[in-house]
C-alpha positions in Angstrom: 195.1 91.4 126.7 196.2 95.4 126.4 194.7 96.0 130.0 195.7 98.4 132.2 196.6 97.8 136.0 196.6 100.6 138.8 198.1 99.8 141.9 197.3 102.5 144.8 198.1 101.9 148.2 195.9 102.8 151.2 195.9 104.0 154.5 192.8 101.9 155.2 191.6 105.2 156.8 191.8 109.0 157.4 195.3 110.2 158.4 196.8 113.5 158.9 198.0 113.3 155.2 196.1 110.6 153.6 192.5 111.9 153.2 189.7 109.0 151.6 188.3 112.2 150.0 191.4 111.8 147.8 191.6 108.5 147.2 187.7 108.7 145.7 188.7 111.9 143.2 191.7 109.6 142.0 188.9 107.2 141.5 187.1 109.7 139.0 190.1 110.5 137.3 191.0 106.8 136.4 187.8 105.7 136.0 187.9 101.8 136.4 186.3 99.1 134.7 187.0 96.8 137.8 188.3 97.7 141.1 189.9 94.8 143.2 189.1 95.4 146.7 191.8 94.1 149.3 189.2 91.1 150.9 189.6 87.5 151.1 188.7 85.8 147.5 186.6 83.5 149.0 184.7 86.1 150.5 180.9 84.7 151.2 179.8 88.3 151.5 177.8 90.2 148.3 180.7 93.0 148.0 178.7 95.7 148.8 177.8 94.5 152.0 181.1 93.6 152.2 182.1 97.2 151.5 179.1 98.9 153.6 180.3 96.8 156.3 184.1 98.0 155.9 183.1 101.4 155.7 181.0 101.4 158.7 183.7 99.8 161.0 186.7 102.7 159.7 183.5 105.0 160.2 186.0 107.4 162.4 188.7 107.3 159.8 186.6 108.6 157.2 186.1 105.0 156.4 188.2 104.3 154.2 188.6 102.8 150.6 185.4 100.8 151.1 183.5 104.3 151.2 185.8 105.5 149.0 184.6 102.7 146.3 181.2 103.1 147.2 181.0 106.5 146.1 182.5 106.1 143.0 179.4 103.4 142.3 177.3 106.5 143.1 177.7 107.9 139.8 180.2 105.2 137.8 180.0 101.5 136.9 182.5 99.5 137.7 182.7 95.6 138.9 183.9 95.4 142.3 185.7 91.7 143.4 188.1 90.2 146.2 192.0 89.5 145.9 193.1 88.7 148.9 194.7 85.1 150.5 191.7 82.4 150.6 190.9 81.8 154.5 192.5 84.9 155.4 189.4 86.3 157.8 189.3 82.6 159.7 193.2 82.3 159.4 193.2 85.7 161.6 190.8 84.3 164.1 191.9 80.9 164.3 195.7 82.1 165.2 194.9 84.7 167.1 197.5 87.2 165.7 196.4 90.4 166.7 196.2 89.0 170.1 199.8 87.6 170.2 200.5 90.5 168.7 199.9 92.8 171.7 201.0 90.3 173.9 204.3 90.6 172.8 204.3 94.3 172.6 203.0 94.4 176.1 206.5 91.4 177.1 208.9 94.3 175.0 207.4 97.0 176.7 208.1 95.5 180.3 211.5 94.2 179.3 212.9 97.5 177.5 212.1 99.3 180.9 214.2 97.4 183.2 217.8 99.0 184.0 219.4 95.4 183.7 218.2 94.8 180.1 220.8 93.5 177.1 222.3 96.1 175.8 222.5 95.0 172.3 218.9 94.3 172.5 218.1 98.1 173.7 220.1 99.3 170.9 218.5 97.4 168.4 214.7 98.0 169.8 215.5 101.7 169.5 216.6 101.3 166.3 213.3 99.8 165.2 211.2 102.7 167.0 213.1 105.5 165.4 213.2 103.9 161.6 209.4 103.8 162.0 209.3 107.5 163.3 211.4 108.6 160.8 209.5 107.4 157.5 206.4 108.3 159.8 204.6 105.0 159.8 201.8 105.6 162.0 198.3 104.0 161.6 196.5 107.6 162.3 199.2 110.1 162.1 201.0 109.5 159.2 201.6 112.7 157.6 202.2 111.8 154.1 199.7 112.2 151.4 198.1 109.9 148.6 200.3 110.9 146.2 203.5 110.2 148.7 202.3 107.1 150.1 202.2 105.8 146.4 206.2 106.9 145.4 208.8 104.8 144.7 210.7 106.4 147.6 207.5 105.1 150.1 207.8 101.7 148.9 211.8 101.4 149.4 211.1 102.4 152.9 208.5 100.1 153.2 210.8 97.4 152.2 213.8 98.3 154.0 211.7 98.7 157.0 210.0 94.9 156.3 213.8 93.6 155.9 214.7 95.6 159.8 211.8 94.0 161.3 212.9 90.6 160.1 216.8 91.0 161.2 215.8 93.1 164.4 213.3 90.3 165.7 215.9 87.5 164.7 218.7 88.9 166.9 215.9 90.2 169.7 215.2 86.5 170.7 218.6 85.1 170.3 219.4 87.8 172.6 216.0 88.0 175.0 215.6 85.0 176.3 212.1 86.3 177.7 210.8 86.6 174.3 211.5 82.7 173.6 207.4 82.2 174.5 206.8 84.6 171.6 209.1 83.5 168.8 207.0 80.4 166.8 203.9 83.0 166.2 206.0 86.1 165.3 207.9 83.8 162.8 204.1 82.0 161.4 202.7 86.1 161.3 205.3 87.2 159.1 205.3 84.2 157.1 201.6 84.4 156.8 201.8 88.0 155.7 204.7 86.9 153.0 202.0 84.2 151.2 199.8 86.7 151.5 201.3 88.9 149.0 202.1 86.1 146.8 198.2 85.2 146.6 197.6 88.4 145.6 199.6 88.7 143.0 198.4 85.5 141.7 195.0 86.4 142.0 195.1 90.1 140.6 197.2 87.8 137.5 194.2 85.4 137.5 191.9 88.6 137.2 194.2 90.1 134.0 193.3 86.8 131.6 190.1 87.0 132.5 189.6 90.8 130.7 190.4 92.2 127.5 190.9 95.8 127.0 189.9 96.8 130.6 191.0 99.2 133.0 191.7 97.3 136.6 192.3 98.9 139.7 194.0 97.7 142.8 193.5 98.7 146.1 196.1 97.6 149.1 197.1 98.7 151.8 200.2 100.6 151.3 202.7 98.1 153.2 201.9 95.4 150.6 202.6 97.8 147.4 206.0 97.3 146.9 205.9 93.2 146.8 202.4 94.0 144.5 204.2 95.7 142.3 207.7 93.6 142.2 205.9 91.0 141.7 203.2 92.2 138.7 206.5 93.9 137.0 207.9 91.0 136.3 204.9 89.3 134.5 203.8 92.7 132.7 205.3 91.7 129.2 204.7 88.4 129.2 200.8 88.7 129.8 200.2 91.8 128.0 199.3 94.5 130.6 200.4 97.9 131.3 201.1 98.1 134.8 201.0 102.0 136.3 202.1 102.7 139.7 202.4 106.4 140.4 199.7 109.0 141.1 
């Protein structure tokens, strides 16, 4: 098929490092024949609603890779589709993750405050906060640029970090019982978040037979790079594509 496949992972917004100003001039430099955007493939939106939307909502952030795509189309043509999970917008809302999400935060918060609690558990809690501090994952202060965000050094972080939050959690509600009201949804979230990836790569695959000779682009956020790209690497010469990840 002799295409080409870009994957560049996002901050999804404006950071201290990452700027979207940035992510469009790597735009004009690749110049793509399609870009795969990072919504659900069953979207029922036109994409550039979709995208107009998106980059009205991460207005504040500079909003993000959707405005960032939309101003390439300004002066460039390029086809613009979805390659994320089917159902993922409804799956969101139906589970309620983000909600259950804070909940527990808010349930960690309490506990971690009280003299009496496990020590183990403390020590392992801590351990989680600092990792994040120290590779500077932060949704808005992240200090790393585009070119940082998208090195092989961010993605082992991002995996290692993935693999603490898995062992961390597992030993937190052995060890909590407190948390036992909170352990079934964590578990399903991370799962969810695991099929994820594999539908993407599926579906950026499914994209590669259907062009010959094209330059595709694919945008993610930056904590699903590292399975994008495991997972593309291993198909690259047995479906013909040249697979760049590195600014």
């Amino acid at each position: 098929m002799n295409n080409i496949i870009y994957v560049i992972g996002t901050c999804h917004g404006d950071t201290i490092g990452f700027k979207v100003e940035d992510l469009y001039k790597h735009l004009c430099e690749i110049k793509p024949d399609v870009i795969l955007d990072e919504s659900p493939i069953d979207n029922k939106w036109g994409m550039l609603d979709w995208l107009r939307a998106c980059a009205s909502h991460y207005k504040k952030r500079g909003g993000g890779e959707a405005a960032a795509i939309l101003n390439y189309l300004e002066d460039h043509q390029a086809e613009v589709l979805p390659y994320d999970i089917n159902g993922r917008n409804d799956y969101f809302i139906r589970m309620k993750f983000f909600e259950k999400e804070q909940a527990f935060n808010r349930a960690c918060s309490r506990y971690f405050k009280e003299a009496a609690s496990e020590p183990t558990a403390v020590y392992l809690y801590k351990l989680l906060g600092k990792t994040a501090k120290q590779f500077t994952f932060h949704e808005t202060k992240d200090r790393r640029t585009i070119c940082e965000i998208n090195s092989p050094l961010c993605d082992v972080q991002v995996e290692t970090y993935v693999s603490l939050i898995r062992q961390v959690h597992k030993a937190l509600f052995a060890l909590v019982p407190e948390f036992s009201s909170y352990e079934k949804d964590f578990w399903k979230m991370l799962s969810f978040h695991t099929r994820r990836d594999k539908a993407m790569i599926s579906n950026i695959l499914g994209y590669n037979r259907q062009y010959e000779n094209k330059t595709l682009l694919v945008l993610c956020g930056y904590f699903h790079r590292y399975a994008i790209i495991k997972g593309l690497a291993t198909r690259q010469e047995i479906e013909g594509f040249q697979l760049i990840t590195e600014l």
